[in-house]
GUTIZA-643032 format. One record per residue: x, y, z of N, C-alpha, C in turn; residue in three letters. Coordinates in pm, whole numbers, plus 50000, padded with zeros to 5 digits. Atoms other than C-alpha are relative to their C-alpha. Layout:
<sites>
XYZXYZXYZALA ...
</sites>
This chain:
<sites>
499265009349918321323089448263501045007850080UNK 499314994849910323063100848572500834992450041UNK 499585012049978326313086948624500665006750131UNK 499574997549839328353087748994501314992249978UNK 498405010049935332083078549077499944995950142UNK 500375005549823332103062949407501885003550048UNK 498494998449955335303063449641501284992849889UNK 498935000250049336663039749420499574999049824UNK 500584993450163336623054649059499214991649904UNK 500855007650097336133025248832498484994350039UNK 501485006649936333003015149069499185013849967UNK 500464984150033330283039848911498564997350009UNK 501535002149994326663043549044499365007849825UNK 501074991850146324293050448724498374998850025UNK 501325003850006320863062048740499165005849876UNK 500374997250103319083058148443498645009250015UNK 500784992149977316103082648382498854991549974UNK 500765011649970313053071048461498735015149990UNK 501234989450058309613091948316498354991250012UNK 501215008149952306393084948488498615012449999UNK 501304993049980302463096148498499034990150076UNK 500845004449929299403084348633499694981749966UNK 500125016250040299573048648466501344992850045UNK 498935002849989303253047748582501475005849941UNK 498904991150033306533051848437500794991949869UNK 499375003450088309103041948158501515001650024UNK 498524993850015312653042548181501214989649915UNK 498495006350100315863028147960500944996850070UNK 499365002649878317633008948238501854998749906UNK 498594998150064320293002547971500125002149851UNK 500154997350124321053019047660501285001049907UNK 498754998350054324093009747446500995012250005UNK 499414984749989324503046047330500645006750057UNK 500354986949873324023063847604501554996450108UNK 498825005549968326653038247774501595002049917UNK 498764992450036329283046147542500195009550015UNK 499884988649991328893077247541500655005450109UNK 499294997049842329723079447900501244995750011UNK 498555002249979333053064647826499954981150036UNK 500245020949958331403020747927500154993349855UNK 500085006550110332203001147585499864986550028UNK 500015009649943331092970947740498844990749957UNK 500575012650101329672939847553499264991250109UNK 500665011449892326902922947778499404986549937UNK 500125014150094326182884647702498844992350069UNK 501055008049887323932874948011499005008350115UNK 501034987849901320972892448244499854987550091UNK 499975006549887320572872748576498985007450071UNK 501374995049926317552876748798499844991850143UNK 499965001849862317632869849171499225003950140UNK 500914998049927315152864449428500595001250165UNK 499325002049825316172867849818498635000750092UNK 502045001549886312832857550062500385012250092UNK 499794992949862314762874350353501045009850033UNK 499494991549973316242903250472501144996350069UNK 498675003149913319732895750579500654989149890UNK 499185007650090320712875650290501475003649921UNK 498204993950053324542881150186500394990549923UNK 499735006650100325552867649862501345007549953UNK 498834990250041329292877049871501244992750029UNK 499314991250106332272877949756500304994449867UNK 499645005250085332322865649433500275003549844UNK 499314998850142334162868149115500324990249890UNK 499025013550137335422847048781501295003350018UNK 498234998050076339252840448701499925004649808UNK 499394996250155340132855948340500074982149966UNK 500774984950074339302850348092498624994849964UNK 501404998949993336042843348222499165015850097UNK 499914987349932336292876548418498865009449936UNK 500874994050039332822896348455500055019650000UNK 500794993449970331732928748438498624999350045UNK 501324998149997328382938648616499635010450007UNK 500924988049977325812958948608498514993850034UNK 500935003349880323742958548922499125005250030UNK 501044990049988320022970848981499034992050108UNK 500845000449937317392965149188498654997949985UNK 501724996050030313902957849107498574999050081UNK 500714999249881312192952249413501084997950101UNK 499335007249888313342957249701501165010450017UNK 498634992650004316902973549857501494987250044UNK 498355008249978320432957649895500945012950034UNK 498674990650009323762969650031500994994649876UNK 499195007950090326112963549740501395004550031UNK 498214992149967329852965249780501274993649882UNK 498645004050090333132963849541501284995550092UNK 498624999149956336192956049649501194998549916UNK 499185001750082339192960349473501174994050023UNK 499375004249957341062932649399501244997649913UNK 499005001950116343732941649144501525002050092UNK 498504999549921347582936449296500185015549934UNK 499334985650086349492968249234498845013950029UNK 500794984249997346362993149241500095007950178UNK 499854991849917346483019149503498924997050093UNK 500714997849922343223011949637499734980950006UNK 500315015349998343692969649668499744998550148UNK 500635002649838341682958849923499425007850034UNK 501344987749993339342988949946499284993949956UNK 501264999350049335672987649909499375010850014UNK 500824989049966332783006049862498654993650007UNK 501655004449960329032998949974499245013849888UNK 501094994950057325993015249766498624991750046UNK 501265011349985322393008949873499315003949871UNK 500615000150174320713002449518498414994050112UNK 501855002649995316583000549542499135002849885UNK 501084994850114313963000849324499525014350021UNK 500184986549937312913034149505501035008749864UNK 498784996250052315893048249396500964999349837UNK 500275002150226316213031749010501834998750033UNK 498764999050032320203032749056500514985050001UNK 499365011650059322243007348948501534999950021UNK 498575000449946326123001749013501074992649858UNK 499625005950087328202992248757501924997650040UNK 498545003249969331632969548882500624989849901UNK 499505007750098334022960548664501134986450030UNK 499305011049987336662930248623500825006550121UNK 498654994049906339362926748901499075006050091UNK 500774992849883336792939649157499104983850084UNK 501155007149896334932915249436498725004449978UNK 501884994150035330952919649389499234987450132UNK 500535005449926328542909149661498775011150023UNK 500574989049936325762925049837498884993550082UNK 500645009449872323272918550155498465009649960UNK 501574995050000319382921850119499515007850192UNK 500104990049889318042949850336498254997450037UNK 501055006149969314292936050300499364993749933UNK 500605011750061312532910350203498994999049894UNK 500465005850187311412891849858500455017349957UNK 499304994250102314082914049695500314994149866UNK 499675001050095314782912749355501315006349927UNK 498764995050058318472920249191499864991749867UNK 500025002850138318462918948830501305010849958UNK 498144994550062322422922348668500574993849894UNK 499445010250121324062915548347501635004450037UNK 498825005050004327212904648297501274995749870UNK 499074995350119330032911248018500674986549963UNK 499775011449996330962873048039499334986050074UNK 501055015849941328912833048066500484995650162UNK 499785010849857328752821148407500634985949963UNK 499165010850048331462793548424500294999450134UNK 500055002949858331132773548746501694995549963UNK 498105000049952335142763448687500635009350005UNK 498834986349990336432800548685499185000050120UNK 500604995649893333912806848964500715000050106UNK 499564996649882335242821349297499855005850084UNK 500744992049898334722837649609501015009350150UNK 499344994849891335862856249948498955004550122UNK 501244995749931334622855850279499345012949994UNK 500444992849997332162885050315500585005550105UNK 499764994349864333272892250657501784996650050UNK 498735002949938336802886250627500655016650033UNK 499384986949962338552911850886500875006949937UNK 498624990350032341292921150671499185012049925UNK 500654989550101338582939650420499045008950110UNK 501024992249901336402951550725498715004149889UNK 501004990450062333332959150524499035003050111UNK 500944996749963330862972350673498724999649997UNK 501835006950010327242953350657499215003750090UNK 501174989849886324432971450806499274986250022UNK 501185007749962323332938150957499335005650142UNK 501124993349917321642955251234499274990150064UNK 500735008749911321442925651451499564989149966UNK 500445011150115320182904151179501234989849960UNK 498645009050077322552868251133499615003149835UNK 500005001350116323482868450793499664988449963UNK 500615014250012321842842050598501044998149869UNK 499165007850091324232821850358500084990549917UNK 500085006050032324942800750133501204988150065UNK 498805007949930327472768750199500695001249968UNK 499444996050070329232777049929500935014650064UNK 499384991149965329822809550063500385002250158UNK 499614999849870330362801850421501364991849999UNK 498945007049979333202779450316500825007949940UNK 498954990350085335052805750094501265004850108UNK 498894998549925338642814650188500215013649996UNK 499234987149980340202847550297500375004649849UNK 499344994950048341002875050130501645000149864UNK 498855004850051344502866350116500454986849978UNK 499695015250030343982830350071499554996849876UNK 501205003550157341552834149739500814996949932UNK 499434997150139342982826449422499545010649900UNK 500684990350055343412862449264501324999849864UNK 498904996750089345352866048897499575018249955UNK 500024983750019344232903848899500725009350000UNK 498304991449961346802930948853499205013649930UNK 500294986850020346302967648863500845004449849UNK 499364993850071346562987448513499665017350004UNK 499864984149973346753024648536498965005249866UNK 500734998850075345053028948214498404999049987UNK 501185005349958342083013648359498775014350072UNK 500394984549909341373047848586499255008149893UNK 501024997350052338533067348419500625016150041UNK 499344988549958340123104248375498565012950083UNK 
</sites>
């Protein structure tokens, strides 16, 4: 297992190893162990599986309130996505930063964003598959969101001309600085 810090530390690409021959391949997308070991002690409760028909689909920005507050861990199984973090802990140095990763099945990598971070990401081609677990139950009353395209975060979506396709849900989501965020930067959190 190959792991990656991205710009912003706690956001960490992982690509698990993946051992193939003429019938195919095998790989251990997640392995307790192997995850601690790396320093992740992280208790998953739920796997989620997500179809997207069309290329241009943006399913973003969304998070829980504490203490329904997720971790994920994000992969790919057909298909590619841009995925992006944003960090939305008050106090941290990098609030309001993101980072993009394109995760693919190609590619086998996976992204792993923790609490206090925004999670979204836009399908790059069609009948994708994103399969991600999650360190806490989906709970439509903590559930929350942020536009994808709000200017203050500028992300950067390789739509390439392509409208983004949406949900209503997420076309009505509020700013940035309008969300309801109880997130607060702890220093301890930083991965030495």
């Amino acid at each position: 297992m190959e792991v990656r810090r991205t710009a912003l530390p706690e956001v960490v690409e992982i690509v698990p190893g993946r051992f193939g021959d003429d019938r195919g391949f095998f790989s251990e997308v997640f392995n307790a162990a192997r995850f601690r070991e790396a320093g992740f002690n992280l208790d998953w409760v739920q796997d989620n599986h997500v179809l997207s028909r069309q290329a241009g689909v943006v399913r973003a920005l969304h998070y829980q309130l504490p203490p329904m507050a997720q971790d994920k861990l994000v992969r790919v199984a057909r298909g590619r996505v841009f995925d992006v973090a944003v960090d939305a802990r008050k106090g941290s140095p990098a609030y309001g930063k993101w980072v993009g990763v394109v995760l693919s099945a190609e590619r086998w990598n996976q992204l792993l964003v923790p609490k206090g971070f925004l999670h979204g990401y836009m399908t790059l081609e069609p009948d994708t598959e994103v399969i991600y677990k999650v360190s806490a139950f989906y709970s439509p009353a903590h559930e929350r969101g942020v536009r994808f395209d709000d200017p203050e975060l500028g992300i950067a979506w390789p739509l390439g001309g392509l409208l983004p396709i949406l949900s209503d849900k997420d076309r009505a989501a509020p700013s940035f600085r309008e969300a309801e965020n109880p997130f607060v930067f702890d220093q301890s959190e930083i991965p030495a």
